[in-house]
C-alpha positions in Angstrom: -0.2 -32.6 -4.9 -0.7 -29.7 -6.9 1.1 -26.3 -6.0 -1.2 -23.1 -5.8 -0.4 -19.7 -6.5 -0.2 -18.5 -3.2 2.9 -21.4 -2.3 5.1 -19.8 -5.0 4.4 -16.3 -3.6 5.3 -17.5 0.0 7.8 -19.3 -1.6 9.2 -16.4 -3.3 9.0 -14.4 -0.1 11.1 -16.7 2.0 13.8 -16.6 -0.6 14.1 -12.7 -0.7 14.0 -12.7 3.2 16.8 -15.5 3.0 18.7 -13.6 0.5 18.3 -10.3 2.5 19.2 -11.8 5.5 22.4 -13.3 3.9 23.9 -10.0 2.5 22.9 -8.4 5.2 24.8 -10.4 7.7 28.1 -10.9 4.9 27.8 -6.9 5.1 27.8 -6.9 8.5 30.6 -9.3 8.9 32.9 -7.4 6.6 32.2 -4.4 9.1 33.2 -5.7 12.2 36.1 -7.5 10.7 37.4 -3.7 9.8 36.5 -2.7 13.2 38.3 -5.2 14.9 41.4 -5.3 12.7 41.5 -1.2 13.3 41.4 -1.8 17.3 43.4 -4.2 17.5 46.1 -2.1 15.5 45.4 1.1 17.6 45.5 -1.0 20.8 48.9 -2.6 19.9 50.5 0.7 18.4 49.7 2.7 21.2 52.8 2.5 23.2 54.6 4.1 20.1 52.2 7.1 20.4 52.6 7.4 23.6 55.9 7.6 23.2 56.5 9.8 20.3 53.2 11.6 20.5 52.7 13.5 16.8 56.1 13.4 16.0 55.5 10.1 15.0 54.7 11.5 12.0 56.9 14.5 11.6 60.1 13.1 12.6 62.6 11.9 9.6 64.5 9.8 12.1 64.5 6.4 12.5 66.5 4.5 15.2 65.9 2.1 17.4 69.1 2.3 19.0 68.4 5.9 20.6 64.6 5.2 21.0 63.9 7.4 18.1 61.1 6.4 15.7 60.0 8.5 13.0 58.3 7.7 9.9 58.1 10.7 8.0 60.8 9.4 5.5 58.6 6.2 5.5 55.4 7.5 4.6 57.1 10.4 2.1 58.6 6.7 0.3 55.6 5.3 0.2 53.7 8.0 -1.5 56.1 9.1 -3.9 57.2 5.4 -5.3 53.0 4.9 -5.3 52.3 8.0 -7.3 54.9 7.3 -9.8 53.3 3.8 -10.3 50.0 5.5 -10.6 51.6 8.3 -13.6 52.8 5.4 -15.3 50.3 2.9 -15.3 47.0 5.3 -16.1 47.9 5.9 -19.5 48.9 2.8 -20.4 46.7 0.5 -18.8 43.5 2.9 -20.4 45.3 2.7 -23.6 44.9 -1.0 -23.4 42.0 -1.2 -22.1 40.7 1.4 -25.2 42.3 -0.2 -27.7 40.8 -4.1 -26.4 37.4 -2.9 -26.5 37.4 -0.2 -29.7 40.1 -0.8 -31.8 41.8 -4.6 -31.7 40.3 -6.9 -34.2 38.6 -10.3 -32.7 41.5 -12.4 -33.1 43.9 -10.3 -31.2 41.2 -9.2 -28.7 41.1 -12.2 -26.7 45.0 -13.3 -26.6 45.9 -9.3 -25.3 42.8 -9.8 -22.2 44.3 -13.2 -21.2 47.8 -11.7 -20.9 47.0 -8.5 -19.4 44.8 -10.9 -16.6 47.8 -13.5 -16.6 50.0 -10.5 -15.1 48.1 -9.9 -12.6 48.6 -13.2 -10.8 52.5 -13.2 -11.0 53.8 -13.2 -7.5 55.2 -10.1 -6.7 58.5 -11.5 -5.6 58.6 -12.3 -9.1 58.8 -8.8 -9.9 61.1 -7.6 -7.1 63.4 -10.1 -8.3 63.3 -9.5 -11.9 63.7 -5.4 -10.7 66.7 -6.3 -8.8 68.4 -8.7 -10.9 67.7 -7.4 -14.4 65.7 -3.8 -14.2 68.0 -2.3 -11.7 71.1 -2.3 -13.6 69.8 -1.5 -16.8 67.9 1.4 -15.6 71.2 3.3 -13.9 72.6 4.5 -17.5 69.6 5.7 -18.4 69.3 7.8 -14.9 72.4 9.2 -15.3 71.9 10.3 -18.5 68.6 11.6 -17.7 70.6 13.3 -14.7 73.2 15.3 -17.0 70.4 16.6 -19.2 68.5 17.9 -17.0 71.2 19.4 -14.8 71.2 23.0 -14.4 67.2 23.1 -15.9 65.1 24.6 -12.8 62.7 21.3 -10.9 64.1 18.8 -13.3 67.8 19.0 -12.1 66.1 18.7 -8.8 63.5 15.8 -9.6 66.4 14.0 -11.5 68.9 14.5 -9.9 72.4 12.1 -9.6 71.8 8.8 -9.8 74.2 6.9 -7.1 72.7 3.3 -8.4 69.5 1.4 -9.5 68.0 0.8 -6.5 65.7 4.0 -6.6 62.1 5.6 -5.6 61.8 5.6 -9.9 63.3 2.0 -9.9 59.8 0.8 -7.0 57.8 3.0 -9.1 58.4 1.4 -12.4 58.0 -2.1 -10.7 55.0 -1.2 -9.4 53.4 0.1 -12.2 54.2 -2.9 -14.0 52.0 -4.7 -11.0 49.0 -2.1 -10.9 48.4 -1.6 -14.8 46.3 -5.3 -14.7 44.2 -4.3 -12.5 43.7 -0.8 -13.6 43.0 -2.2 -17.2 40.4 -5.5 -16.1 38.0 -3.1 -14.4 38.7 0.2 -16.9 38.0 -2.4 -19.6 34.6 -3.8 -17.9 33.7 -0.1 -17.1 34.4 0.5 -20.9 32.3 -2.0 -21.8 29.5 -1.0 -19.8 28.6 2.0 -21.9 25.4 1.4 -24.6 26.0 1.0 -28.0 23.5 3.6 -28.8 25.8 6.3 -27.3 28.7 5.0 -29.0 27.2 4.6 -32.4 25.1 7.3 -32.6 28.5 9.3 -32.0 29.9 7.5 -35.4 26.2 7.9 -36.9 26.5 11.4 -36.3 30.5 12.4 -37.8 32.1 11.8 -35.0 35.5 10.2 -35.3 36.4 7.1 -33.6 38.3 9.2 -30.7 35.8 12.4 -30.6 33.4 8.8 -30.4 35.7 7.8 -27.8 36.0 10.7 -25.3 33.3 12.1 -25.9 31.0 9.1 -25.3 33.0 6.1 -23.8 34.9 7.9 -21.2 32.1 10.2 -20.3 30.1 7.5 -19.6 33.1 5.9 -18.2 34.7 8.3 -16.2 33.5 7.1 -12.5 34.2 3.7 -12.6 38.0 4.2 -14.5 38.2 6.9 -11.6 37.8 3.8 -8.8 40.1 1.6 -11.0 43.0 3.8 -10.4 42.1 4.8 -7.4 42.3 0.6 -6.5 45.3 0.4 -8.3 47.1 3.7 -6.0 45.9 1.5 -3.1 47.5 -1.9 -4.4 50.9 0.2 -5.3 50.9 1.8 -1.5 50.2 -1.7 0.5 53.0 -3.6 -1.9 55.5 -4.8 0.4 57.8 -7.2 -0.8 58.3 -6.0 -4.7 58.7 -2.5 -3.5 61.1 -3.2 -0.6 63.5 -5.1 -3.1 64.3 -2.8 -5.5 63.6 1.0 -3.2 66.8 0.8 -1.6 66.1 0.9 1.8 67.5 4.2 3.0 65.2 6.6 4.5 65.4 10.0 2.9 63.4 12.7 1.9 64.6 14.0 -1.2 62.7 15.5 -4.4 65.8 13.8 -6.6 63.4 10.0 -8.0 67.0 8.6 -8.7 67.6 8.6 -5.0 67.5 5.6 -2.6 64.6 5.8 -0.1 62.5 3.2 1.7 58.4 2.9 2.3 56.3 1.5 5.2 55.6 -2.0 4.2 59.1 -2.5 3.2 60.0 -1.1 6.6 57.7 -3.9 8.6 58.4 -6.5 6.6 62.3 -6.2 7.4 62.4 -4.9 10.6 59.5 -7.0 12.3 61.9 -9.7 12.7 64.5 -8.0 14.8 62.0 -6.1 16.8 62.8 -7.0 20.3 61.9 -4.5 22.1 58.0 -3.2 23.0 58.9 0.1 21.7 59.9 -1.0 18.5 57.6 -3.4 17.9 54.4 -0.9 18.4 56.6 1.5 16.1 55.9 -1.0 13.3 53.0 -1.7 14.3 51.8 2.2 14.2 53.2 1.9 10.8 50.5 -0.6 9.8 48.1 1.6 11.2 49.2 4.9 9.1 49.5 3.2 6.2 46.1 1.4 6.9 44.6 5.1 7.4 46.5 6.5 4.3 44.3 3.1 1.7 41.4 4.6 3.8 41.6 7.7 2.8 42.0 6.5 -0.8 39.2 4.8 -0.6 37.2 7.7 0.7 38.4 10.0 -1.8 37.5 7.6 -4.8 33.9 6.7 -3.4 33.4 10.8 -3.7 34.9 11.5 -6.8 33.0 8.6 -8.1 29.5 9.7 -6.9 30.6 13.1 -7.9 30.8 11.8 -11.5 28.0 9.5 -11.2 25.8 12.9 -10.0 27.4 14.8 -13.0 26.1 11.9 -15.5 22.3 12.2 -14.2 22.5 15.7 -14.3 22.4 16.3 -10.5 24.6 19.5 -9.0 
């Protein structure tokens, strides 16, 4: 039986309805699984709130003992150890990423991608453990050195201030950054890669040096999509529970001095959960989940505008 013209196009039609129908109910899916995930964390954590009411969030205190939960010093941990990751892990993860792409010749090109991507799949136990065991006390020389050099000199004595041991906020940074600079480099390197050829050589065709080539054509071009990389990697280093809890200390504080002990939300739930007995406590932890869901949120939000932003700037939009 011979197939006419107008059975492909029907044929061709019911395929892009399926397809359309398919994303659109995957998209839909994703939606409602936010949704409920977010009320069922508001519903559970609303005891705490009523509770503690804003000072939730303002209060440095944390004891269960005297009904008192605050997680200030919590969410102060959790940004500070997630920012150092994020200082640390930019420039070298776009460094590798740049020099995979641009600069490494073929037969060192493909052995440097498979490692980077292997590190991204080590358990991050693995990492906590190697911080605690091995990183830890190596790193408490160098902090107190760090400590008397800068003592005396106006925000660095304060920002490194004594070192008591290695367990620190710059101890959870380091690990983390270590964890985050895989998955900052994979997409920053398939953003890279993403930009013509003709930009890139006409750069070289026209003088340019490889890095006036580089930032003036690669990251230009790139700048959006290595903006959402770190952006995913900040959220990755705020979410980390088990790396971060292991080697932070777990003494809430809130202290400009990165060679102090301090503690972070996820560390927080994953340790306390277990001993939670009472209601109170338990909706304390869980309005912990649900500041530190709001806080990737926001993340997220902020890197989907400063991406459009960028993406505007590149077509020449205001």
């Amino acid at each position: 039986m011979a197939v006419t013209l107008d059975d492909l196009k029907g044929n061709k039609q019911l395929a892009d309805r399926t397809f359309r129908g398919a994303t659109l109910m995957g998209g839909t899916a994703i939606a409602v699984i936010l949704g409920l995930i977010s009320w069922t964390i508001a519903s559970k954590s609303s005891l705490a709130f009523r509770t503690e009411g804003l000072s939730f969030f303002t209060e440095r205190r944390w004891a269960p003992a005297d009904d008192v939960f605050g997680a200030l010093s919590f969410i102060y941990g959790t940004a500070v150890t997630a920012l150092i990751a994020v200082v640390l892990a930019v420039p070298v993860s776009l460094g590798i990423a740049l020099f995979t792409t641009h600069v490494a010749p073929s037969w060192l090109k493909r052995p440097l991608v498979a490692m980077t991507d292997l590190v991204a799949v080590v358990p991050s136990v693995v990492f906590g453990l190697w911080g605690i065991i091995f990183l830890a006390p190596k790193l408490v020389p160098v902090f107190t050195k760090l400590s008397s050099w800068s003592d005396g000199i106006p925000i660095l004595g304060s920002i490194f201030g004594k070192a008591s041991a290695g367990r620190t906020f710059m101890t959870a940074g380091l690990i983390l950054a270590l964890m985050i600079i895989p998955i900052i480099t994979s997409i920053s390197r398939e953003v890279i890669l993403t930009c013509p050829p003709t930009d890139s050589d006409g750069a070289l065709a026209l003088g340019a040096t490889r890095w006036e080539m580089i930032t003036g054509a690669v990251l230009t071009h790139s700048a959006g999509g290595i903006v959402g990389a770190v952006m995913l990697g900040l959220g990755r280093a705020m979410g980390e529970t088990i790396a971060a809890a292991l080697v932070i200390g777990s003494s809430p504080a809130i202290t400009a001095n990165l060679f102090s002990s301090g503690d972070s939300l996820p560390s927080v739930i994953a340790f306390e959960w277990g001993e939670a007995t009472s209601d109170t406590k338990r909706s304390a932890l869980i309005a912990m989940g649900l500041t530190l869901f709001l806080m990737t949120l926001l993340v997220n939000f902020i890197a989907n505008y400063v991406v459009n932003r960028a993406m505007k700037r590149m077509r020449g939009e205001s």
